[in-house]
C-alpha positions in Angstrom: 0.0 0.0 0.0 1.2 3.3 -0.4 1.1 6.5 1.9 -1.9 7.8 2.6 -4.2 5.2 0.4 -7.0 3.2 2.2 -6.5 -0.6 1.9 -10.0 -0.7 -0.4 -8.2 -2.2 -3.8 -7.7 -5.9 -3.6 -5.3 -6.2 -6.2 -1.8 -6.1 -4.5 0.1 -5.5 -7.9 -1.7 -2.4 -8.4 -1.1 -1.1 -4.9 3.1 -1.6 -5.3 3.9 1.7 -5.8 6.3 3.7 -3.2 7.8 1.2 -0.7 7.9 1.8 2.8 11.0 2.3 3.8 11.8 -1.1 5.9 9.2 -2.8 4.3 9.5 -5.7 1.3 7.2 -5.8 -1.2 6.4 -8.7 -3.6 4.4 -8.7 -6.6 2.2 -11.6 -7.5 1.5 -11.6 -11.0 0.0 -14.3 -13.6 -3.8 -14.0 -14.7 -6.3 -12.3 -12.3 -8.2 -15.3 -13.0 -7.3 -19.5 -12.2 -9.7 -21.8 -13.9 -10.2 -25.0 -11.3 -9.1 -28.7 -13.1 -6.2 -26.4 -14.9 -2.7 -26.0 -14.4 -1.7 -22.7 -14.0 1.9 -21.1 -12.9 1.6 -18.2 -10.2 4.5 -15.8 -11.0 5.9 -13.7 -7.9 7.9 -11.0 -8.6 9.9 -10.1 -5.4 10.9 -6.4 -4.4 12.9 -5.5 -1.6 15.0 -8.2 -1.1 17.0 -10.6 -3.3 15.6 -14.5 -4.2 19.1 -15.7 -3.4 19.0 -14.6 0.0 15.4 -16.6 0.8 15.5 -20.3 2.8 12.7 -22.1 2.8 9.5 -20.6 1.2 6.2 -21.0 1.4 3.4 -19.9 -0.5 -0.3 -20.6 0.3 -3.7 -20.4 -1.3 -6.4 -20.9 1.1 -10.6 -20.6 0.5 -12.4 -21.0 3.5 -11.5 -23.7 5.9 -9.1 -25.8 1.9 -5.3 -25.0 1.7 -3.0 -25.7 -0.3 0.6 -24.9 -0.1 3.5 -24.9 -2.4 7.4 -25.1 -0.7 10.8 -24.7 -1.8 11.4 -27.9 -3.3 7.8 -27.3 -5.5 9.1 -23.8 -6.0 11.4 -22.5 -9.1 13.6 -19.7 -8.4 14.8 -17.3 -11.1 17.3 -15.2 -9.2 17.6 -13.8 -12.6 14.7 -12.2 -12.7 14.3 -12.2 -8.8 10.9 -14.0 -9.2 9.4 -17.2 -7.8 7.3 -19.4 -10.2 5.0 -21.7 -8.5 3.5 -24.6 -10.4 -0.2 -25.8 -9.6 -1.3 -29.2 -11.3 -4.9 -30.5 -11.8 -5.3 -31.7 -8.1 -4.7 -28.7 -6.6 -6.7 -26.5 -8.9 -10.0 -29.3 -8.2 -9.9 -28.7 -4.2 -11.0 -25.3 -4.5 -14.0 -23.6 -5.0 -15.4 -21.0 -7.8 -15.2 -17.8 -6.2 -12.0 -15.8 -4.6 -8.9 -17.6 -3.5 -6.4 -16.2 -1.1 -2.5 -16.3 -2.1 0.4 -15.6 0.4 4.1 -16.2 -0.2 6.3 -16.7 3.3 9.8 -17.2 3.5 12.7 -17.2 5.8 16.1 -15.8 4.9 19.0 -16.8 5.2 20.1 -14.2 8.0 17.3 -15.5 10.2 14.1 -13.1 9.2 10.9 -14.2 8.4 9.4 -12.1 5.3 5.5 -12.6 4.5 3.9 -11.0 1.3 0.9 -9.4 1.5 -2.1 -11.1 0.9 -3.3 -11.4 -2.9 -7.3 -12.5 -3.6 -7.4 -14.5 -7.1 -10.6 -15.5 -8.6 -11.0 -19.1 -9.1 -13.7 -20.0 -12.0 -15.6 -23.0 -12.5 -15.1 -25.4 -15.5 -18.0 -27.7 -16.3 -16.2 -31.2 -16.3 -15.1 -32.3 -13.4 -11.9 -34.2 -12.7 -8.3 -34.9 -13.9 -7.9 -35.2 -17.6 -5.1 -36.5 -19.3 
């Protein structure tokens, strides 16, 4: 959020503006929109702080009382680009629910802090046949 602004938008990515100073930011980017029985990949662009320096990540999507989360070893890291790519398959998509889906990336660095984004709602839609394809 920037200074001054209400916390009314729900769309973190548009909200990254001015940092605070002391604060890390992170970007989660990829379509607004996940379709459930699909496999998407949630891009997170990280501010603030270098994607070498983070030890064991987390990131989490949670819709009501179903979570599902993602850790290093599930995680790619393109230090590169300073973003995290995290891959969703079939199965996790299915658990959830039309309607909006909460994302949050957590990590530990390797100085000992404990970094949390901010959290990001994603709309989840519907798809009318149920199950895994192959």
């Amino acid at each position: 959020m920037y200074r001054g602004e209400s916390n009314k938008k729900s769309n973190y990515a548009e909200r990254i503006k001015t940092p605070i100073k002391g604060r890390y930011f992170y970007d989660i980017k990829g379509d607004a929109t996940v379709r459930r029985g699909t496999t998407p990949t949630l891009e997170i662009k990280i501010t603030g702080i270098d994607v070498s320096e983070l030890i064991n990540i987390y990131v989490t999507l949670k819709q009501y009382k179903k979570e599902i989360t993602k850790s290093t070893e599930d995680i790619t890291v393109d230090e590169i680009a300073n973003k995290l790519y995290v891959p969703l398959s079939q199965e996790d998509t299915l658990v959830l629910q039309r309607g909006y889906v909460y994302v949050q990336m957590r990590a530990a660095t390797k100085d000992g802090q404990a970094v949390a984004s901010e959290i990001v709602m994603k709309t989840m839609e519907e798809i009318l046949k149920e199950g895994v394809i192959t």
